[in-house]
C-alpha positions as CSV (number, residue, x, y, z in Angstrom):
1,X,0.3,-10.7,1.9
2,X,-1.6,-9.9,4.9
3,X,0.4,-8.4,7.3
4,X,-2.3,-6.9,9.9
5,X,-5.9,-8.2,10.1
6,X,-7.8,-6.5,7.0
7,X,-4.4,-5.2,6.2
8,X,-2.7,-6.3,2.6
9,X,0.8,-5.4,1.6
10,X,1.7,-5.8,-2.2
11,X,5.0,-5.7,-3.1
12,X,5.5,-2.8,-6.3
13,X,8.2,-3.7,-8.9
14,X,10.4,-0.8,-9.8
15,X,11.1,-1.0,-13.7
16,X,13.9,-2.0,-14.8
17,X,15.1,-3.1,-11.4
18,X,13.9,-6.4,-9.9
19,X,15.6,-5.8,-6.7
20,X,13.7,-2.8,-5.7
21,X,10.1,-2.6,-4.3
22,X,7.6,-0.3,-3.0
23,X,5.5,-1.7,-0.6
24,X,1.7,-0.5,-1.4
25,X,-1.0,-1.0,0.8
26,X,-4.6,-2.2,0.6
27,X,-7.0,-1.6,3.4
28,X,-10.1,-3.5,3.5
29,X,-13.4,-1.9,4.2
30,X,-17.1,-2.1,4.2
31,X,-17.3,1.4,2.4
32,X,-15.2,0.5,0.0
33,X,-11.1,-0.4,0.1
34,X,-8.1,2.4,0.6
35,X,-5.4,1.6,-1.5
36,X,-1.7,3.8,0.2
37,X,1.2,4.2,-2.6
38,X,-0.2,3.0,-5.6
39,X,4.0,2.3,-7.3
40,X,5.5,3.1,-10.6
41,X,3.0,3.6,-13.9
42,X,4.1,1.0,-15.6
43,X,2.5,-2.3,-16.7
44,X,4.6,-4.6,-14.1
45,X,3.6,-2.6,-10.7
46,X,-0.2,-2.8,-12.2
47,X,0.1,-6.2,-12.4
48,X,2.2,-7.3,-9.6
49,X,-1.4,-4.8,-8.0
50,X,-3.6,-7.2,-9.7
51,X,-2.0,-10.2,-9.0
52,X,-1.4,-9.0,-5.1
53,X,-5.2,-8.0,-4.9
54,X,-6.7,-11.3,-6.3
55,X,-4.4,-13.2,-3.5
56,X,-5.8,-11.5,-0.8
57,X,-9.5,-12.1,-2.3
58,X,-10.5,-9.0,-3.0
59,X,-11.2,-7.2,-6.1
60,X,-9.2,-4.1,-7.8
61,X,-12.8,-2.3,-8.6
62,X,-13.8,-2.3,-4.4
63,X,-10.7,0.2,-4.1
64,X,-12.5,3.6,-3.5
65,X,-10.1,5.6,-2.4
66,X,-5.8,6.1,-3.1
67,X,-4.0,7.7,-0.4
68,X,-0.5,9.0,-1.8
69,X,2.3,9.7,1.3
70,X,4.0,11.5,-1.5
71,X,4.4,12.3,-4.8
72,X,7.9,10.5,-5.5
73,X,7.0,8.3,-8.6
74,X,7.3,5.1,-7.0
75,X,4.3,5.8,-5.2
76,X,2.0,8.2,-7.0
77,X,3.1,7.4,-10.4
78,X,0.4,5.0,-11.3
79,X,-2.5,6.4,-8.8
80,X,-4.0,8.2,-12.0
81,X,-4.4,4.9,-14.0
82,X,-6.1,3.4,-11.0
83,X,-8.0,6.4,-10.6
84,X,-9.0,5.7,-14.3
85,X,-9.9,1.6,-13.8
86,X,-11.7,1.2,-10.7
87,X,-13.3,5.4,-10.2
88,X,-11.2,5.7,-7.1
89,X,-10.8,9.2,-5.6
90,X,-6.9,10.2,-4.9
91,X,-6.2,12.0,-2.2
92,X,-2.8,14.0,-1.2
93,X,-1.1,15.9,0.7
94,X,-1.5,19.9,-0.6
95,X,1.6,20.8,-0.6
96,X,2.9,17.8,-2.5
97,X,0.0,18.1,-5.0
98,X,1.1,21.8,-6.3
99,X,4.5,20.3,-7.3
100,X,2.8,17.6,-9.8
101,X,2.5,20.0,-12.7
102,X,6.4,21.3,-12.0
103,X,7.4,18.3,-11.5
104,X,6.2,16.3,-14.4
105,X,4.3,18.3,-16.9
106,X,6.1,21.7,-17.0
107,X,9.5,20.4,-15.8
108,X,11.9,22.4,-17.7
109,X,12.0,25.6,-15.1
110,X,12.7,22.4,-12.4
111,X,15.9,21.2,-14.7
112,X,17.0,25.1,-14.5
113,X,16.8,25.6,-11.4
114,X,18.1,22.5,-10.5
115,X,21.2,22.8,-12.4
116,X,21.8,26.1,-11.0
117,X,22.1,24.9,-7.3
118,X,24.3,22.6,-8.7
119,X,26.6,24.9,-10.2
120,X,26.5,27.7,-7.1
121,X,27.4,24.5,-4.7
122,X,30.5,23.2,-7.2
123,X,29.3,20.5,-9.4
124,X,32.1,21.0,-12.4
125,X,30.5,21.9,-15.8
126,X,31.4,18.4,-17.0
127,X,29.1,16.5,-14.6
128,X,26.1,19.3,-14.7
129,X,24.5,17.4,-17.5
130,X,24.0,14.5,-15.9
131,X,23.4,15.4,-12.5
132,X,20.7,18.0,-13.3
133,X,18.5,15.5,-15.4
134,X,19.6,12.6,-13.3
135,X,16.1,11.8,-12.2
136,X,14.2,12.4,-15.6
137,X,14.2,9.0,-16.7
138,X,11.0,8.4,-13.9
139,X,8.8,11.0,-15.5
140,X,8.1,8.3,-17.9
141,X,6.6,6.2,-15.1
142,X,4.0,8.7,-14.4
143,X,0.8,9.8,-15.4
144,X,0.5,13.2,-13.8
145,X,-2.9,14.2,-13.0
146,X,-4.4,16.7,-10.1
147,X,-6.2,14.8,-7.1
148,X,-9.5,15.1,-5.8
149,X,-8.6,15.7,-2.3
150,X,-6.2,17.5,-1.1
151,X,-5.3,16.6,2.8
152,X,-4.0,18.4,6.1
153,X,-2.5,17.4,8.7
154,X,-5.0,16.5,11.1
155,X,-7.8,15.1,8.5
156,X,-9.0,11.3,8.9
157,X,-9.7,8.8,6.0
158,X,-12.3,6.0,7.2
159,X,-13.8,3.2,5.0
160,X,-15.8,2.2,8.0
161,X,-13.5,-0.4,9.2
162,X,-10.5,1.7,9.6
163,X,-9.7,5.3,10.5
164,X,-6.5,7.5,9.6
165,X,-5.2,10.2,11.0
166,X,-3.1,12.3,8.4
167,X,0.3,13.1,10.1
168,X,2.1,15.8,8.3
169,X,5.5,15.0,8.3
170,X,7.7,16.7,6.0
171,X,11.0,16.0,5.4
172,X,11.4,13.7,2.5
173,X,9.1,15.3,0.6
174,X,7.9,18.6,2.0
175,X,4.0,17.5,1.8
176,X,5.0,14.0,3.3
177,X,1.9,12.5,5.4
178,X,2.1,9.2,7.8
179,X,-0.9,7.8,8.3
180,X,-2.0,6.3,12.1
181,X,-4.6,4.1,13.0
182,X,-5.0,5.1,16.7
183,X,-7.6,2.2,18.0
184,X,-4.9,-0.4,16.4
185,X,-1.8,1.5,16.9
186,X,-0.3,0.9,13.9
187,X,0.8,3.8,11.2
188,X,1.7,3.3,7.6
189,X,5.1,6.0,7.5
190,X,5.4,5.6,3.7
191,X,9.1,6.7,3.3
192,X,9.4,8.5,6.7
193,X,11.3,5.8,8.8
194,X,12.3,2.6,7.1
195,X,13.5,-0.1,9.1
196,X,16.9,-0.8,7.4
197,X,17.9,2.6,5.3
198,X,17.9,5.8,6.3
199,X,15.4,7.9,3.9
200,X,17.2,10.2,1.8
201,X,16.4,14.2,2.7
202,X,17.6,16.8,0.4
203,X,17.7,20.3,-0.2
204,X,16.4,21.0,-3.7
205,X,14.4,23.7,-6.0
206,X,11.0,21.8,-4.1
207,X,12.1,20.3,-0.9
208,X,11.6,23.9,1.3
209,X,14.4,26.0,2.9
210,X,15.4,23.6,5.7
211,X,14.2,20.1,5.3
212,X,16.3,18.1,7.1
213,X,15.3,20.5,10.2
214,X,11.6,20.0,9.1
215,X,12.7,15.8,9.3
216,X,14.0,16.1,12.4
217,X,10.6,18.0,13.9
218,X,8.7,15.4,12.0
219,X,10.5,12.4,13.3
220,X,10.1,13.9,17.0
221,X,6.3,14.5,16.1
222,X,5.9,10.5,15.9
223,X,8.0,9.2,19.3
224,X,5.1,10.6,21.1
225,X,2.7,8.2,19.3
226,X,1.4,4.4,20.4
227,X,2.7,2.6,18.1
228,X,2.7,-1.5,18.2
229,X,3.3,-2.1,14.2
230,X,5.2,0.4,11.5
231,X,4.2,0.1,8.0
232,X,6.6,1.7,5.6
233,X,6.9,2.0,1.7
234,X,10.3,-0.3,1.7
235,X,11.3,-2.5,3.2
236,X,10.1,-4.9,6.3
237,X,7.7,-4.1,8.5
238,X,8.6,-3.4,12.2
239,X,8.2,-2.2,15.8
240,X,10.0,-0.5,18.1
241,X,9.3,3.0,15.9
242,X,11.5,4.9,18.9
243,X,14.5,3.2,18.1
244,X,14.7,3.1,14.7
245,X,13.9,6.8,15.0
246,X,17.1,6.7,17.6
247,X,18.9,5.5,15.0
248,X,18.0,8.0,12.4
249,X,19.0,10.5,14.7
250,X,22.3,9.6,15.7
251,X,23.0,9.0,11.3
252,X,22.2,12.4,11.5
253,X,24.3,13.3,14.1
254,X,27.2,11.4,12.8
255,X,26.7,13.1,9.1
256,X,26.8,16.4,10.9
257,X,30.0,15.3,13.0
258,X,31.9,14.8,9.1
259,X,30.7,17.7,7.5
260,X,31.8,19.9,10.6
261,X,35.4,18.2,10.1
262,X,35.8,18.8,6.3
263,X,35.4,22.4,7.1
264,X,38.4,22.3,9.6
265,X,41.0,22.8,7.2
266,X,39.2,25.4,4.7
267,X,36.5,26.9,3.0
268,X,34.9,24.0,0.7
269,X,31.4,23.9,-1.7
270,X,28.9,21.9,-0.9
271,X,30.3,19.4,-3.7
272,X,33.6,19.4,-2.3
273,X,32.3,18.4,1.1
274,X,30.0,15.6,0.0
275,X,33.6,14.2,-1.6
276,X,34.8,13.6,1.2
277,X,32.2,12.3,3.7
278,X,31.6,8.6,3.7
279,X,28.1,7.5,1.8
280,X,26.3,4.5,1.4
281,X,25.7,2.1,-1.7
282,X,25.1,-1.6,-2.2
283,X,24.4,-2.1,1.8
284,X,28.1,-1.3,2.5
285,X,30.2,2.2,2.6
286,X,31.3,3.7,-0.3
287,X,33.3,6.5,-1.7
288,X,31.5,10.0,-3.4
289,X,33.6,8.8,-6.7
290,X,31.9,5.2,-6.4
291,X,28.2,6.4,-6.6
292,X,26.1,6.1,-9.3
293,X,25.5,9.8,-11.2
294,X,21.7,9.9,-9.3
295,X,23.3,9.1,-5.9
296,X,25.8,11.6,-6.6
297,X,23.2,14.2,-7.3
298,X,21.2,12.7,-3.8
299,X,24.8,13.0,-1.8
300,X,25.0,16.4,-3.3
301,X,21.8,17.6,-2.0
302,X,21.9,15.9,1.3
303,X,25.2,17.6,2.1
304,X,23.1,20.9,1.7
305,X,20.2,20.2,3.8
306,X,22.8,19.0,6.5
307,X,24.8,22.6,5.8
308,X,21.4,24.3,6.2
309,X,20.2,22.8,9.5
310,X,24.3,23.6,10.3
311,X,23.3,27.4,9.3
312,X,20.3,27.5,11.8
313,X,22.1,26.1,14.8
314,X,25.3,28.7,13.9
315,X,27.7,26.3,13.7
316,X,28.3,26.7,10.0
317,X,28.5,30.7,7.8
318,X,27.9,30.5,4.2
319,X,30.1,33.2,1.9
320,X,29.4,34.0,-2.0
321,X,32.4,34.4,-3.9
322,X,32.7,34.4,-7.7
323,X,29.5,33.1,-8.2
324,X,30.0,30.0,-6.2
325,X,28.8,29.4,-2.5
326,X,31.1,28.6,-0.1
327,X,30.8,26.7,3.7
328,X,33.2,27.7,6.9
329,X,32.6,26.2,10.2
330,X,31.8,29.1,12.9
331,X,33.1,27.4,16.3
């Protein structure tokens, strides 16, 4: 589907789940077409890419370069077979390419560690199992190979009909990039800001020390921007990018608001906060004890970014004691 002049959205299957898409994006150029996102390594994203590439009359071997906005595996996992088809170059963000090898090749020191800020924030031993390899079914929906560039914030990608500016924006993934096409004012924010979720933002053995408060600076960088059309890796495409970024804010805000009054009446683990703060699931509200075990693990990690940030702004102290860490409000 065209959704800009020269700009083709094609909608990536998720396996195993018909409901969920990644939006990938093909840019049209006369040196050659930019493919952004590339979806899940599997043989339905490639050919939903195929199918979505013939529409728009163009042809998969044009595609010269694949820019990633992160290395989640719904949009790098099947860069490297393109890479492999059509000779494209794929190009990501530094910082997000150093995790590929941890991530999917050499993962086991990533279970480890995972399941060890699981257990020092008060998941009980009979839910470690799951929750620690809760996101290891996706490794199998990637082919894990090192780009050929590696981008900064600040570089620009041009097939000489368009020009992006990389826009760091961790958060979500700490080597995140946006990318915004100042002459057009319109940015492609990958999973950034969505239009109808909020994007998830946790604190993990990769996500960085404080990545909500990296989010939050990153979401600030882009309300300075001109922006008349967002772009984004689920979901409809929008404007208005201050308002939805208003929005994100005050989810924040509110999420903040809940954690601070769990602590009111006690000492609690991360795990034990994340119980009882209100979540999302199936587009309605739902309890810690309703989510599936890899939403679990998400609400888990969420609650720590959030008691993090809380850390750095001193509203929150964080105790050790017998081997588990513990959470107190400080006002």
């Amino acid at each position: 589907m065209q959704v800009l002049n020269g700009v083709h959205q094609i909608k990536s299957p998720c396996p195993g789940d018909a409901s969920w898409y990644t939006n990938v994006y093909v840019i049209e150029g006369g040196d050659g077409h930019i493919l952004v996102d590339s979806g899940w390594d599997s043989q339905e994203s490639l050919w939903a890419l195929q199918e979505g590439i013939k529409a728009a009359n163009l042809k998969l071997r044009d595609i010269t370069k694949v820019v990633i906005t992160h290395i989640h595996p719904d949009h790098y996992g099947l860069s490297s077979k393109i890479k492999q088809i059509c000779g494209a170059q794929v190009a990501i963000h530094r910082i997000d390419a150093g995790f590929i090898s941890p991530r999917y090749k050499d993962f086991a020191n990533l279970i480890k560690k995972t399941e060890e800020l699981l257990r020092q924030n008060g998941v009980p031993d009979n839910e470690l199992p799951q929750l620690k390899e809760a996101s290891l079914w996706m490794n199998k929906y990637v082919t894990p190979d090192a780009p050929e560039v590696m981008l900064e914030d600040g570089d620009t990608i041009s097939n000489d009909s368009f020009e992006f500016e990389v826009l760091w924006t961790p958060g979500h993934s700490p080597g995140h990039i946006c990318l915004y096409e100042r002459e057009r004012r319109f940015i492609l924010t990958g999973d950034h800001v969505l239009y109808d979720t909020t994007p998830h933002v946790g604190l993990n053995p990769q996500s960085g020390d404080n990545p909500l408060g990296n989010y939050i600076s990153s979401l600030k960088k882009l309300e300075r921007l001109k922006v008349h059309f967002i772009l984004p890796g689920h979901g409809p495409m929008f404007n208005a990018l201050g308002l939805i970024i208003e929005k994100i804010l005050q989810h924040h805000e509110e999420r903040k608001r809940a954690i601070m009054q769990s602590l009111r009446n006690g000492l609690k683990t991360a795990y034990e906060i994340a119980q009882q703060i209100p979540w999302m699931a199936n587009e309605g509200r739902s309890t810690f004890q309703d989510l599936a075990v890899w939403d679990k693990r998400m609400a888990v990690t969420e609650t720590l970014a959030h008691l993090k940030l809380l850390i750095e702004e001193d509203m929150v102290g964080n105790v050790d004691m017998d081997g588990a860490s513990l959470y107190l409000a400080k006002d």
